[in-house]
C-alpha positions in Angstrom: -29.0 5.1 -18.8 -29.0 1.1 -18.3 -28.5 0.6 -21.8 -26.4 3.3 -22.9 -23.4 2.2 -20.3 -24.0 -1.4 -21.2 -23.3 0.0 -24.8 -20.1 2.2 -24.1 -19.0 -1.2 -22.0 -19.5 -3.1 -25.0 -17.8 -1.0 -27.6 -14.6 -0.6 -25.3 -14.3 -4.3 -25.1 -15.0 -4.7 -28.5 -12.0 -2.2 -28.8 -9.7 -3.9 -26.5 -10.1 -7.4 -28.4 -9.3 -6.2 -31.5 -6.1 -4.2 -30.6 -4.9 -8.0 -28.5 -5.1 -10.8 -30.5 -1.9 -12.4 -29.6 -3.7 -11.6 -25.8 -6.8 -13.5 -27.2 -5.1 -16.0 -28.2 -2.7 -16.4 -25.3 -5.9 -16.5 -23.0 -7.4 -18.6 -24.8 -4.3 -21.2 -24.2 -3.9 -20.5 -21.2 -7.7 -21.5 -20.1 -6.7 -25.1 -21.5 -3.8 -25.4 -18.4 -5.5 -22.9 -15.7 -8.8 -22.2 -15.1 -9.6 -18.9 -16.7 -6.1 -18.6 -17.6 -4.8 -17.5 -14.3 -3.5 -18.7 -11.4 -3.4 -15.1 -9.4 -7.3 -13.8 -9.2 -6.6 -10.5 -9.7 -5.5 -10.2 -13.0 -8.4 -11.2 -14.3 -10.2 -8.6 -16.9 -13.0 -9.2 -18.8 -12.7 -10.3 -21.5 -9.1 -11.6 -20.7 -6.2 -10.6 -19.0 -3.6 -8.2 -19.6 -0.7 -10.1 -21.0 3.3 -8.6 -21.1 6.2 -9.3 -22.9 8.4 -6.8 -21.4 9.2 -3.9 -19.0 12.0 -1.2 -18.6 11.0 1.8 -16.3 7.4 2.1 -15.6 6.9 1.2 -19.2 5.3 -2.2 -19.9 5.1 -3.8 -23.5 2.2 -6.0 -24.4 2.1 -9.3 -26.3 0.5 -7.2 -29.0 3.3 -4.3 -29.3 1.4 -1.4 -27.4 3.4 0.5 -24.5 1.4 1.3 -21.4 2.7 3.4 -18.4 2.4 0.7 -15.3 0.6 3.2 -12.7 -0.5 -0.5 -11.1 3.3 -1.3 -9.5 2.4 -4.8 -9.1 -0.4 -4.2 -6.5 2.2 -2.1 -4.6 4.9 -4.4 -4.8 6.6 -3.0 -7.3 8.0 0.0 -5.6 11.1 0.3 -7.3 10.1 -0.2 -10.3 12.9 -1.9 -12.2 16.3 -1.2 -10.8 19.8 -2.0 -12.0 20.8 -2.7 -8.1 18.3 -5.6 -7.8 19.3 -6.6 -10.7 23.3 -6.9 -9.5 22.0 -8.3 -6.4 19.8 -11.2 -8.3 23.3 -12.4 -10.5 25.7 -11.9 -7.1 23.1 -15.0 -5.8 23.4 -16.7 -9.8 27.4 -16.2 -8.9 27.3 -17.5 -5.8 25.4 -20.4 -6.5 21.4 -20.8 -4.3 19.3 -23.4 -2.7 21.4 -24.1 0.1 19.0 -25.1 2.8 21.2 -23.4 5.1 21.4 -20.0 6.3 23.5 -17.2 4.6 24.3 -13.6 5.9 22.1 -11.3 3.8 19.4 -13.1 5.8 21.0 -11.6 9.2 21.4 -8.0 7.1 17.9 -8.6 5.7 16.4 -8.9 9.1 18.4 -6.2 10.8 17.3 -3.5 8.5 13.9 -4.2 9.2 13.3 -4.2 13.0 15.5 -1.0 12.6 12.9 0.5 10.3 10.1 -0.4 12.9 10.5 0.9 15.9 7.7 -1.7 17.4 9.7 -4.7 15.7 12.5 -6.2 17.6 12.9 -9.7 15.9 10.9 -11.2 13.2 10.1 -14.0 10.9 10.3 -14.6 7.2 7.6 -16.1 5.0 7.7 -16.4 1.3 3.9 -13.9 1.0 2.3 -11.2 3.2 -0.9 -14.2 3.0 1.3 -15.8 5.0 2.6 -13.1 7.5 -0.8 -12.5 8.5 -1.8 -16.1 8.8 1.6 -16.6 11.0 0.9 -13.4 13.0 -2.6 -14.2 14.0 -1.6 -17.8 14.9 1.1 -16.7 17.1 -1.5 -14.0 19.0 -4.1 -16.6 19.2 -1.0 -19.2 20.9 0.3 -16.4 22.9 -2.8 -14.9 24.1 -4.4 -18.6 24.9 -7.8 -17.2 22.9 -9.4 -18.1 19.6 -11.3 -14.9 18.6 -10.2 -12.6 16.0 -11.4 -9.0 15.3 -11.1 -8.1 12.0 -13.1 -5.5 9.3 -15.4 -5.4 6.6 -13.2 -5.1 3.1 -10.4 -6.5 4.9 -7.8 -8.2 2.3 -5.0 -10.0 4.9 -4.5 -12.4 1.9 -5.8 -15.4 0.2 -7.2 -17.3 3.1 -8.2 -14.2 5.3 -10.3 -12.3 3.1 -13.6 -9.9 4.2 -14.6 -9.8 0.5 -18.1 -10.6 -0.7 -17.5 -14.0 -1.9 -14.2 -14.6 0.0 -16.0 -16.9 2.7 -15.1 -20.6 0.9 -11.8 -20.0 0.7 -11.2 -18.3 4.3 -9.3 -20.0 7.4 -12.1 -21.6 10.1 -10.9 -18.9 12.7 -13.6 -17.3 15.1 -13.4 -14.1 13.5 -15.7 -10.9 14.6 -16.7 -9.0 11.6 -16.7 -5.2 12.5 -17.3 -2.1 10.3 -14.0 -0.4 9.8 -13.5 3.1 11.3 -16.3 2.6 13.7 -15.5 2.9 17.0 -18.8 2.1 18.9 -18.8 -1.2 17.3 -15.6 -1.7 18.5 -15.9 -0.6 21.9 -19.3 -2.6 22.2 -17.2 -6.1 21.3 -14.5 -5.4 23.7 -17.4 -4.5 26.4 -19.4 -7.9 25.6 -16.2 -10.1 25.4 -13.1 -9.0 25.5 -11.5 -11.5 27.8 -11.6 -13.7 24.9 -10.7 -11.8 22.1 -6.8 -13.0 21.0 -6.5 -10.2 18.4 -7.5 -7.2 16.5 -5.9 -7.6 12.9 -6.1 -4.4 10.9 -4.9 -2.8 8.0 -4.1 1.1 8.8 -5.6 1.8 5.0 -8.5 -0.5 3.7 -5.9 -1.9 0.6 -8.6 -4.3 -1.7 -10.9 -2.6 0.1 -10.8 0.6 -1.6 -7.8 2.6 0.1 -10.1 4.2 2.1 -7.7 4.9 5.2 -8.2 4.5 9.0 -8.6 7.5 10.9 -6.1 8.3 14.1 -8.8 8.0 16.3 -9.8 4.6 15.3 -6.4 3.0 15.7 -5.7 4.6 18.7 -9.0 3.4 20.1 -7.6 -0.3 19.0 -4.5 0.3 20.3 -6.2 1.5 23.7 -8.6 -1.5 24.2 -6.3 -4.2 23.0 -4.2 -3.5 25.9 -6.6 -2.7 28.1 -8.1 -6.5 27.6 -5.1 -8.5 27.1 -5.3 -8.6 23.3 -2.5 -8.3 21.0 -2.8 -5.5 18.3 -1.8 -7.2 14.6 -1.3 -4.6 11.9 -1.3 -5.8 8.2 1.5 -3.2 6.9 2.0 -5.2 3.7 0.8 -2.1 1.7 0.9 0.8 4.1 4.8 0.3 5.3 6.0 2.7 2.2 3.6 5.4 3.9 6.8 6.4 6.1 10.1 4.2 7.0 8.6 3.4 10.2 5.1 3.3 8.2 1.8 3.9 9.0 3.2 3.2 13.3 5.2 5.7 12.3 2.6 8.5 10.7 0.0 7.7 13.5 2.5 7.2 16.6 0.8 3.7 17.4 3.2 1.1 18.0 1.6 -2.8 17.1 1.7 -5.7 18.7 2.8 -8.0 15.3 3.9 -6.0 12.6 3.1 -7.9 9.2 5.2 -7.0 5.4 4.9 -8.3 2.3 5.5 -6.9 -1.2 7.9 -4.9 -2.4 10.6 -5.5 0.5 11.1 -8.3 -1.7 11.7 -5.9 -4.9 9.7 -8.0 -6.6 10.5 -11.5 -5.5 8.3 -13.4 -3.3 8.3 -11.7 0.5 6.6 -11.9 3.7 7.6 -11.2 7.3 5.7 -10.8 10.6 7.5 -9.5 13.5 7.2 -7.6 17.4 8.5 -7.2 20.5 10.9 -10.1 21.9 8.7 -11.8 24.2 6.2 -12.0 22.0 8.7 -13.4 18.8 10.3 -15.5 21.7 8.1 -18.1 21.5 9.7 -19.2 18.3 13.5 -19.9 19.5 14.2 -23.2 19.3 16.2 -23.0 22.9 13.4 -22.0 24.4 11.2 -25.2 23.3 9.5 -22.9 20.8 6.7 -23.1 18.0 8.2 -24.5 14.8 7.4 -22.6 12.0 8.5 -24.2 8.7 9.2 -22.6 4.8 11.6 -24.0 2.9 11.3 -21.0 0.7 11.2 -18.5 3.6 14.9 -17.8 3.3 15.5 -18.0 -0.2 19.0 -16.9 -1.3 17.3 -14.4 -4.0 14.8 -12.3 -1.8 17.3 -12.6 1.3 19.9 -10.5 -1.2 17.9 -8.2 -2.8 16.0 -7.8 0.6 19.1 -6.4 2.0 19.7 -3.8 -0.5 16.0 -2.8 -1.4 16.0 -1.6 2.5 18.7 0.6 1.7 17.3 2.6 -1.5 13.9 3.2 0.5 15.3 6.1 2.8 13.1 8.4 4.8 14.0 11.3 2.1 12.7 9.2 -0.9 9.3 7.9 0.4 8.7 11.4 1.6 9.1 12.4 -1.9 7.1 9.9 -3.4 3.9 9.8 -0.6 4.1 13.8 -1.7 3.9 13.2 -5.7 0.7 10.8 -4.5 -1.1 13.5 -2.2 -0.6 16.0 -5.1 -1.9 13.5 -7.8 -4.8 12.6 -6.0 -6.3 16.1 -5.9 -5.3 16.4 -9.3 -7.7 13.1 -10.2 -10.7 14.2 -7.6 -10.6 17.9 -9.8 -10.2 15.9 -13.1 -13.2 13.2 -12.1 -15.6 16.2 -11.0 -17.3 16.1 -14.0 -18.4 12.2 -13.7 -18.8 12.6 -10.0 -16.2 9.9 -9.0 -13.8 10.4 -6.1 -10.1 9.4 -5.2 -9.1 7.6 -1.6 -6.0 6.9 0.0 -2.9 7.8 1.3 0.7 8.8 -0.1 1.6 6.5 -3.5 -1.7 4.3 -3.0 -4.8 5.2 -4.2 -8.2 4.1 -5.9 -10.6 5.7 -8.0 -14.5 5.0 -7.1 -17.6 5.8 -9.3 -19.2 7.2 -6.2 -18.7 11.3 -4.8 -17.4 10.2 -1.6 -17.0 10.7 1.2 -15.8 7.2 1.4 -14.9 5.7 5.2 -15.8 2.5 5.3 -16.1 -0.5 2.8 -19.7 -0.4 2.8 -19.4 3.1 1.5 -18.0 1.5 -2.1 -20.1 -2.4 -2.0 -22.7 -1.1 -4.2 -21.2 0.7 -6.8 -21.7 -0.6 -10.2 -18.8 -2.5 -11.5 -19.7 -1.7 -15.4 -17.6 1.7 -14.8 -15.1 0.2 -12.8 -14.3 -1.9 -16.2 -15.1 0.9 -18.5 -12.3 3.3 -16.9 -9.9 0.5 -16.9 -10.6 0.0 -20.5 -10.6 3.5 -21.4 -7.4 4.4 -19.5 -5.3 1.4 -20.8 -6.4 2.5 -24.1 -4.9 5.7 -23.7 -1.6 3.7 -22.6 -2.3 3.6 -18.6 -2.2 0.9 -16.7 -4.1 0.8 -13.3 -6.4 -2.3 -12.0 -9.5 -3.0 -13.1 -11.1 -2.0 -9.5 -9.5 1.6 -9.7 -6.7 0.6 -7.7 -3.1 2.7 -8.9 0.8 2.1 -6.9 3.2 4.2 -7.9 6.3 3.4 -8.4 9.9 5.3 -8.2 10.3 4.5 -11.6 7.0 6.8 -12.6 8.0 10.6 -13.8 6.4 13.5 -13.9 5.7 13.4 -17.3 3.9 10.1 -16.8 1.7 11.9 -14.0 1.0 15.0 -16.1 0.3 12.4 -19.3 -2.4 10.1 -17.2 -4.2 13.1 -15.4 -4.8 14.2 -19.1 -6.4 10.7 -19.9 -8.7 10.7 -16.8 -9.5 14.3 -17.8 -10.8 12.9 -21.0 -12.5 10.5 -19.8 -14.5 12.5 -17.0 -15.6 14.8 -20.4 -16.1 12.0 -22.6 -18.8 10.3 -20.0 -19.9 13.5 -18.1 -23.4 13.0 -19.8 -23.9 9.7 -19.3 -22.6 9.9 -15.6 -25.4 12.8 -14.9 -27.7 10.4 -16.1 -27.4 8.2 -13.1 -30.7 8.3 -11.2 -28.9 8.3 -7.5 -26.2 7.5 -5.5 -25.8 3.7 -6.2 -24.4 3.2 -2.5 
């Protein structure tokens, strides 16, 4: 079996460089500036890198010519897809001229139509990256709690520096953070019982995001919510990804309000965009009057995000993510009845999902760390082949731009792919977990 997906791994790559050369080539370039090519992890395939010359809709053309449906959305940041009103707003800021270092009134707009989407949010802070929301957020507990220690979950992705990632740990902020298994409540409970009085935080994301979207059950987060307050300890949820759940987001869909509220993505409709926020006399100890903590960025109000901020806010009304979570819900069955026949299973919640070469049932991380990462690449491979573009881990964002037809179209390729494989998926000796 060993040898027969090494081979079916083989011949897709072998596919995949012959249709790219200009990609080959490209890659190749770019290794000489960047080490392997990149400078954003992530987009990192073997043997190289998806590389894009264009985009209208949810269609993306390649350096090589092909046209692939963009089912990725930009790792969720990409919400809108491309729209003409981000667009208008982008050459209002050319018009107006940018870079003032001073502040401009879609930044107060901006800001206002957040903390009224979040009903846990009263004022809040801009960043130029959810990375550093979260670090921002978990600083400020830490300075307003007076404690160091930081719960946080296996599989956790709270950005660059704050990672939970096999081979995250080099590149991960020196905090004193408690690694606990997500959606397990008795390990919870237990490190609140042995030292709660000096825990400053818990910092969770409502749905595991790099993790797998494997989503947090109501219990769980209400037991956080419960013992954070009970000790002292400020509830942090990373909302970067899970804010599109609902216009309140995932506070919203699980009635727990947060202590910090962090954002990233697509608020930004596709510019750089982070923001953490909470109640006033937690924010408060940023005012200036007040002698507060100075928090620096000179990119943090930048005249382009601040606009488009403003109006992105406005298209993303309760009606329209309510549609969109509901085309997600109905094409995630659709994938777990098309994948049967390999024995692979969908997570997630809403327009965020991720495929796993495992049969589930998936709650926490360690649920997914063993799978073998040869099928991971080989349904990429297969898929983007077909014209569908989804990350290499499984991982798939809808977008507003995505129609039906593009649903109907990619259930169709996963559909092939599940027959194509079904043998040499039954030939897998157990559950690689």
């Amino acid at each position: 079996m060993t040898d027969l997906l090494d081979v079916a791994l083989s011949d897709a790559t072998r596919r995949y460089r012959e249709r790219n050369p200009t990609s080959a080539r490209l890659a190749s370039a770019a290794a000489e500036v960047m080490p392997g090519g990149n400078t954003r992890s992530v987009l990192h395939t073997e043997p190289f890198g998806v590389r894009i010359d264009g985009a209208e809709g949810a269609v993306l053309t390649t350096v090589d010519g092909d046209h692939v449906v963009d089912l990725l959305g930009d790792y969720s940041a990409g919400l809108l897809g491309r729209r003409s009103e981000v667009a208008e707003a982008v050459r209002g800021v050319l018009d107006r001229g940018w870079g003032y270092g001073a502040m401009s009134e879609p930044e107060t707009d901006f800001a206002h139509a957040i903390v009224e989407r979040f009903s846990s949010v009263d004022q809040l802070r801009f960043t130029n990256s959810g990375s550093e929301a979260d670090l921002m957020a978990v600083l400020t507990a830490r300075h307003v709690t007076g404690r160091d220690r930081v719960v946080v979950f296996e599989g956790a992705y709270h950005g660059g520096p704050m990672t939970f990632l096999p081979g995250s740990e080099p590149l991960r902020v020196p905090f004193d953070f408690i690694v606990l298994p997500y959606n397990d409540i008795a390990a919870v409970e237990a490190e609140f019982a042995r030292g709660g009085h000096e825990i400053a935080c818990v910092l969770v994301e409502p749905m595991l995001g790099a993790g797998g979207c494997i989503p947090a059950s109501a219990e769980f987060l209400s037991t956080l919510r419960s013992l954070t307050r009970t000790h002292g300890s400020l509830l942090v949820m990373d909302e970067v990804m899970t804010s599109r759940l609902a216009v309140g987001g995932a506070q919203q869909v699980h009635g727990v309000d947060a202590d910090l509220t962090v954002l990233g993505k697509y608020f930004g409709g596709g510019f750089s965009f982070g923001a953490f926020g909470g109640p006033r006399h937690v924010m408060e100890a940023f005012d200036p009057g007040r002698g507060g903590l100075t928090h620096g960025g000179t990119f943090n109000n930048n005249a382009f995000t601040m606009a488009v901020g403003a109006v992105v806010t406005g298209l993303l009304d309760a009606d329209t993510l309510a549609r969109l979570n509901e085309r997600g819900d109905r094409l995630r069955a659709q994938l777990n009845e098309a994948l049967a026949p390999v024995g692979f299973c969908v997570t997630g919640a809403g327009s965020l999902m991720t495929i796993h070469p495992v049969p589930g049932p998936i709650e926490q991380w360690s649920d997914v760390a063993g799978v073998d990462p040869r099928w991971r690449r080989l349904l990429f491979h297969d898929l983007l082949a077909r014209g569908y573009y989804i990350a290499e881990r499984g991982y798939l964002a809808l977008s507003l731009a995505v129609t039906e037809e593009h649903l109907t179209g990619f259930v169709a390729a996963v559909r092939a792919f599940a027959d194509e494989y079904a043998d040499l998926a039954a030939a897998r000796v157990a559950d690689v977990r």
